[in-house]
N, C-alpha and C positions, 0 to 999 in steps of 0.2 A: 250916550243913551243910558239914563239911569234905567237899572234894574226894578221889579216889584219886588215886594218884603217873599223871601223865600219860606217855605214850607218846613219849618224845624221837625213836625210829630205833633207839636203843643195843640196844633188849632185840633187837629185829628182827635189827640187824647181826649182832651176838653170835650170835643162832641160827642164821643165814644161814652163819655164817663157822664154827659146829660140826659144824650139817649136810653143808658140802661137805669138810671135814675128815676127819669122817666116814663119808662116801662113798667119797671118794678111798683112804681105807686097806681099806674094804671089797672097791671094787672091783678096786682092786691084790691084795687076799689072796688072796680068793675070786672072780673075775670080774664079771661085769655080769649075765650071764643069773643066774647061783647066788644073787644078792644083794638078797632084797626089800624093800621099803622100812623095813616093822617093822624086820628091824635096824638098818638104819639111823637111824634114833628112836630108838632103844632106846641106842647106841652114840651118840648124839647129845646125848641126855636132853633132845627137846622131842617134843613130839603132833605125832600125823600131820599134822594141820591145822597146823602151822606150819611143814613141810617144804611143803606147797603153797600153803600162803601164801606160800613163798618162792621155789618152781618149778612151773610149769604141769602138769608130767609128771616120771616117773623118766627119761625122754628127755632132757629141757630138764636135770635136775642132770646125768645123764653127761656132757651139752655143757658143762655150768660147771665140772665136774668135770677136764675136759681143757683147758679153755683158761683154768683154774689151773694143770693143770701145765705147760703152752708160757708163761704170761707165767712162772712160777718157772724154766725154761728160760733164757727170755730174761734174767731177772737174773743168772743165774750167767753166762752166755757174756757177760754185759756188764763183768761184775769181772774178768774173764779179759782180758778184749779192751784196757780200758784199763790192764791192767797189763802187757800187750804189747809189747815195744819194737821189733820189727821185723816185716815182713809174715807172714814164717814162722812167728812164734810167734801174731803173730793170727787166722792162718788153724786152727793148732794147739790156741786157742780152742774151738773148737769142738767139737771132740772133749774137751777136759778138760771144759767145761760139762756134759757128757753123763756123764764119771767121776765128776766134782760130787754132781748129780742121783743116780747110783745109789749112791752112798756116803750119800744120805738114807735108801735105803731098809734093811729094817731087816735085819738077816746073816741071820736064821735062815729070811726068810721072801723073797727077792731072785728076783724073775720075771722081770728084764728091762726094756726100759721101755715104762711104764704108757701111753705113745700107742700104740704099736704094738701092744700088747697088745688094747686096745680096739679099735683098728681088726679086727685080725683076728676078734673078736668080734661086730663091728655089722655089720649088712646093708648092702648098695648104695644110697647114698641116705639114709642114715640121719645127721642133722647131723651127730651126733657124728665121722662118718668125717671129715667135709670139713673139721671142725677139726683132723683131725689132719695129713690134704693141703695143708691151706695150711701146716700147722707145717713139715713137712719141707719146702715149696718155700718158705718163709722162709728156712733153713736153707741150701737150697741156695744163694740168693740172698747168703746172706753168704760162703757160701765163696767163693764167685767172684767175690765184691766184694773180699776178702780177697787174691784170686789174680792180681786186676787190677791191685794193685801187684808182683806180680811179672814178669806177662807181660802177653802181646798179649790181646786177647776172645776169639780161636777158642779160641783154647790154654789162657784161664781156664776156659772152658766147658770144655772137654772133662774138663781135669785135676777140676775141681769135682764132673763127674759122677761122675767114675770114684771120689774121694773120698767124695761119697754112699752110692756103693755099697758101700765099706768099709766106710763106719762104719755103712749101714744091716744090712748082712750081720753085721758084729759085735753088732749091739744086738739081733739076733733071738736071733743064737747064744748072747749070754749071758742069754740069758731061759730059752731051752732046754737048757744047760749049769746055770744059777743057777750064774755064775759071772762076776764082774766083769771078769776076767783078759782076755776077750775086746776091753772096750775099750779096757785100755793096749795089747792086741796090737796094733789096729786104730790107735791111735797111732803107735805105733813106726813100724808099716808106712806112714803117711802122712808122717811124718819123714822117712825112707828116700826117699821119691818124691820130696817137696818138696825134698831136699837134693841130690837127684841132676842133674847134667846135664843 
């Protein structure tokens, strides 16, 4: 009695890796609450049952969902940073990582970015936020690591925050603009800062 083809991981991985694909573009299109699982399947091409074979809850993929997009984050801000030649331009990383990122997403349909968006979508306490809290305070974490070759600690800090806030003010505005323009703005302006006196 021949056997059936055995279960390596592959077919698993594969649908693991459609399904958050597929989330991810949903939930960027249409939001998190608007986006029920059936589409998701559907726009996936496997059964219900193999989305929760592969996440606990529609909770649990919006968490895999976002800390897809912060480790995709962290690659782009890493090809940036080692192509960097001096503190300023790898502090300036940071902010192109983020041009990167939104020049994935697609022209016709550009919300802004997809952690924020989710945050301001999920309730207080709800995992999916605290991945996106740790993103940005990763984030900050680099700049000021970044700023520390340029200056003293108070004064990386400080400059770091105030650079946070640029570029988190730009990244709402072109969500709510659907308008990329916001984050070379939010660059320039941080050029300006870093270059000055």
């Amino acid at each position: 009695m021949a056997e059936g083809p055995r279960n390596t991981g592959a077919r698993t991985g594969a649908a693991r890796r459609r399904i958050l694909e597929a989330a991810a573009r949903r939930f960027y299109a249409d939001g998190i609450a608007a986006t029920g699982i059936d589409a998701i399947t559907a726009d996936a091409g496997v059964a219900k049952m193999s989305l929760y074979n592969n996440f606990a809850s529609k909770s649990a993929l919006v968490s895999a969902t976002l800390e897809a997009r912060h480790a995709e984050w962290l690659a782009l801000y890493a090809r940036r940073a080692r192509r960097a030649a001096d503190p300023i331009t790898r502090t300036l990383a940071v902010f192109d990582a983020y041009l990167d990122q939104a020049a994935l997403a697609p022209d016709s349909g550009y919300r802004g970015d997809a952690l924020l968006n989710a945050a301001a979508e999920l309730p207080l306490g709800d995992p999916g936020r605290e991945v996106v809290r740790r993103h940005s305070a990763e984030v900050d974490g680099i700049l000021t690591a970044s700023l520390r070759e340029l200056t003293d600690r108070v004064r990386a800090e400080r400059t770091a925050q105030l650079l946070s806030s640029v570029l988190h003010g730009a990244l709402a505005r072109s969500g709510l603009d659907a308008d990329r323009r916001r984050l070379r703005e939010a660059r320039a302006l941080a050029l300006d800062l870093l270059a000055s006196p």
